[in-house]
N, C-alpha and C positions, 0 to 999 in steps of 0.2 A: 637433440633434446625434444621431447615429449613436451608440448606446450596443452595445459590443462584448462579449459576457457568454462569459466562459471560467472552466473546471473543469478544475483540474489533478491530480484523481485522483480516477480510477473505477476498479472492478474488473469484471470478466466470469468467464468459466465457464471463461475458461484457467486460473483460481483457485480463489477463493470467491465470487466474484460468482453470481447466476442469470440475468442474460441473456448471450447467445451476444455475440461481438464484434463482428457486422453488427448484431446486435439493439441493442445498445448505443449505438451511433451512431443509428440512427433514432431510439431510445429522448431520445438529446440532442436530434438536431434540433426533435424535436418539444415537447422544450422550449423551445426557445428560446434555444438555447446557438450558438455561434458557432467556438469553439474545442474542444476536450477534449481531454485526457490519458489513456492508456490505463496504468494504473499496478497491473500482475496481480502478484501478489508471486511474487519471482523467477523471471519466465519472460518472454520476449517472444512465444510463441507464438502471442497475439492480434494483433499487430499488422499482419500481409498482409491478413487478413479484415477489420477494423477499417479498413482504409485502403480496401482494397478496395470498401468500402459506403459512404464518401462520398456524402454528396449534393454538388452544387456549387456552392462558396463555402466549404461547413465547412471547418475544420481541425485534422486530428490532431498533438497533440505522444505520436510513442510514447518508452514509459519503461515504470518498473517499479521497483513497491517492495520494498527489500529489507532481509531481516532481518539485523538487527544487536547489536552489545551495545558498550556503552562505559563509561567510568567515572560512578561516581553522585556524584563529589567529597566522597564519606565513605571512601574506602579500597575497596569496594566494585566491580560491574559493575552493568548496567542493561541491561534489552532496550529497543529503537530500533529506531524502522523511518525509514529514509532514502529519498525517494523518490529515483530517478534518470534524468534526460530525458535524452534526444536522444544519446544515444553511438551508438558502433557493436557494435551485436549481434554479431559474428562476431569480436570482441579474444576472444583466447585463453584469459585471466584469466578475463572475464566468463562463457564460456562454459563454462569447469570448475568455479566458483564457485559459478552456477546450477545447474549439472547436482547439486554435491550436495549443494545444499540441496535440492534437489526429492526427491533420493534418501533425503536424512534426513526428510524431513516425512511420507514411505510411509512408513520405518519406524516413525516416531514414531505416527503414525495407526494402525496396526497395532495397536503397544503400549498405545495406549489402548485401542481395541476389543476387543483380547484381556481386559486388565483386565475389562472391562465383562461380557461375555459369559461370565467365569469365574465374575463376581457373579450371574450367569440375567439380566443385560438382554439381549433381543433385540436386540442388533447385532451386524453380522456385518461384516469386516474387506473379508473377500474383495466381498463385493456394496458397500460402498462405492467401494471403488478399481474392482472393473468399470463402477458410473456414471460415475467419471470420466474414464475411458480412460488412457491411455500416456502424456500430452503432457500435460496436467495438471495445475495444482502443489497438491496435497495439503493441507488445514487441518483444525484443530479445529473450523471451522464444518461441515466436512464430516461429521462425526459429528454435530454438534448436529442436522443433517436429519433424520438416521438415528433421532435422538430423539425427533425428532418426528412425522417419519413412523410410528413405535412406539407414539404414543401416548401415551409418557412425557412431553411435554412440549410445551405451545402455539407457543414460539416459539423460536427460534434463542437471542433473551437468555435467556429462562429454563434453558434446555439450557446454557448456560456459569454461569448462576450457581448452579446446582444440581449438577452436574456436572464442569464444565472449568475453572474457575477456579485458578488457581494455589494452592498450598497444599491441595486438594482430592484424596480419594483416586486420581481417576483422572489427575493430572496428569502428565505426562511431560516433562520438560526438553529441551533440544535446543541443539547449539552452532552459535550465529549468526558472522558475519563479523564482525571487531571492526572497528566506522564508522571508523576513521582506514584502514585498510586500503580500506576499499568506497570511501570518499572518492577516493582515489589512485586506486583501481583505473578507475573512471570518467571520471576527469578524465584519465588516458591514455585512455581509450579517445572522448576528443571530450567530455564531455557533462557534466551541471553537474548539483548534489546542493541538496535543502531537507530540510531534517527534516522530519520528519512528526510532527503532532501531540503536540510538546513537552511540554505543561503540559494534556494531556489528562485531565478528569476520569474516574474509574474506572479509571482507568491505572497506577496508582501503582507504584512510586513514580519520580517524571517527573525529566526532565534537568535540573539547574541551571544557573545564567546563565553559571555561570565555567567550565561544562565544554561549555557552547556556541561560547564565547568562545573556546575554545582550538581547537576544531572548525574555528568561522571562521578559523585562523590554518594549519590544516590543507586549507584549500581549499572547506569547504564554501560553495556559492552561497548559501543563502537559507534562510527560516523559514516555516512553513506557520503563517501568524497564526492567520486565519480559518479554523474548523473548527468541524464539530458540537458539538465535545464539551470547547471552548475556551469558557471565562466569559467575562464582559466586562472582568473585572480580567485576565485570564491574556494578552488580546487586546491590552491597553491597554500590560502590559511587556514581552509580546513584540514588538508597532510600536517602542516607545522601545529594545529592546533592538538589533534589527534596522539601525533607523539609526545605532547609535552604531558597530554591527561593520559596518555597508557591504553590508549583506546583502540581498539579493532577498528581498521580504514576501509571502506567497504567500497566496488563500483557495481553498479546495476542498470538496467536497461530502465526499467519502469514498464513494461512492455502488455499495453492493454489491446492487441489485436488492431482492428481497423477502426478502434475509436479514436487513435491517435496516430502519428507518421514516423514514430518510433522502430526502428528493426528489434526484435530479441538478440540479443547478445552483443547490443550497437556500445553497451558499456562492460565490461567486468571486473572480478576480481582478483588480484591477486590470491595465487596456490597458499602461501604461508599465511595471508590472514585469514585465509577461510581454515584453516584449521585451526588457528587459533581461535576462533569464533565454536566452531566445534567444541574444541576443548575444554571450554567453560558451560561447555550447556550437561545435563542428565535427565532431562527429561522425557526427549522422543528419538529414535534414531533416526540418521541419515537411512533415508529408505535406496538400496541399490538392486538397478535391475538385472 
């Protein structure tokens, strides 16, 4: 039997990721990977180039994960990030959406660096945002570089536990898309929606079952099971939760290059629900090389 090995979120350097989006695609082939998803937060900008580097037989699902906020079902909000496949890039919605969250992540990035450099850390705002050019969507890991590049710090995690961590003096807030909006937004525009790393450890504090539940009744497609940073109990109620809402069950690497110790294709999906996840979308096609 033909075993089919798909990854439905990676990042690249249209983000936080560090390989380039042609690099990225060789980077799976030569795992061993058969499918992938190109999932840069709020941007498609990888996607021509990524498609473009094919080899023949791969196949790319482009998408893009996007920042959100929803209820914590205490009275509350919560940050979320929602992946979203196969739409159409050029719906109007999406495209002003994207533009300012990318526009708030410079500023946001900015404010942190500014912070930083007022304290005497060498970082410097302006030479980060020149590494990443114009098109680029801006993060906190992009400072943790600068951390590290500095000196101040061995690795990307330590630069967020020592520095960027929420509650921490350099943290900076920022207003995400609220999911029942991103939900809709997507689903006009062709394309179908999985959370992303629900019940994620180090995450806290994570979405509950009955504000999932309500999610699925709002349109969302599916649940990102399998993930690095999902336990084996977190996996065990997300499957039972999944089938009871009709939901596409999803595994994924997360896979940001050497910002993280993640391999590509260290999680995947199952053959059957990645077509079923297909199946629901009309927006963009699976690009095959």
């Amino acid at each position: 039997m033909v075993v089919v090995r798909i990854d439905l979120h990676t990042h690249s350097t249209a983000s936080d990721g560090t390989d380039g989006p042609a690099e990225l695609v060789s980077v799976a082939a030569a795992a061993g990977l058969d499918v992938i998803a190109l999932t840069d937060h709020d941007t498609t900008a990888g996607w021509r180039p990524a498609a473009e580097a094919l080899p023949s037989g791969m196949r790319l699902v482009p998408g893009a994960e996007l920042s959100c906020e929803c209820a914590d079902g205490e009275g509350g909000r919560v940050s979320v990030h929602l992946l979203a496949y196969l739409f159409d890039p050029e719906a109007p919605a999406i495209v002003a959406e994207q533009r300012r969250l990318r526009d708030e992540r410079r500023t946001r990035l900015r404010a942190i660096a500014d912070r930083m450099a007022a304290d005497g850390l060498p970082v410097d705002a302006d030479e980060i945002l020149d590494r990443l050019g114009p098109d680029a969507t801006a993060g906190r890991p992009h400072v943790a570089q600068a951390l590290v590049r500095a000196g101040l710090c061995a690795t990307v995690d330590e630069a967020f536990a020592g520095y960027l961590a929420g509650g921490r003096g350099y943290y900076v807030p920022r207003t995400d898309t609220p999911v029942t909006d991103a939900i809709e937004m997507i689903s006009a525009a062709g394309g179908v929606t999985v959370l992303a790393h629900p019940f994620a450890f180090g995450r806290r504090p994570t979405v509950p079952p009955e504000v999932i539940a309500e999610l699925a009744q709002r349109g969302l497609t599916g649940i990102e099971v399998d993930h690095p940073n999902h336990e084996p109990d977190a996996r065990d109620e997300l499957r039972a939760l999944a089938k009871d809402l009709g939901l596409v069950r999803t595994g994924s690497s997360d896979y940001h290059g050497t910002n993280k110790t993640i391999r590509i294709g260290q999680e995947t999906t199952a053959v059957e629900e990645f077509e079923a996840l297909v199946a629901q979308s009309t927006g963009a096609p699976v690009e095959v090389g």
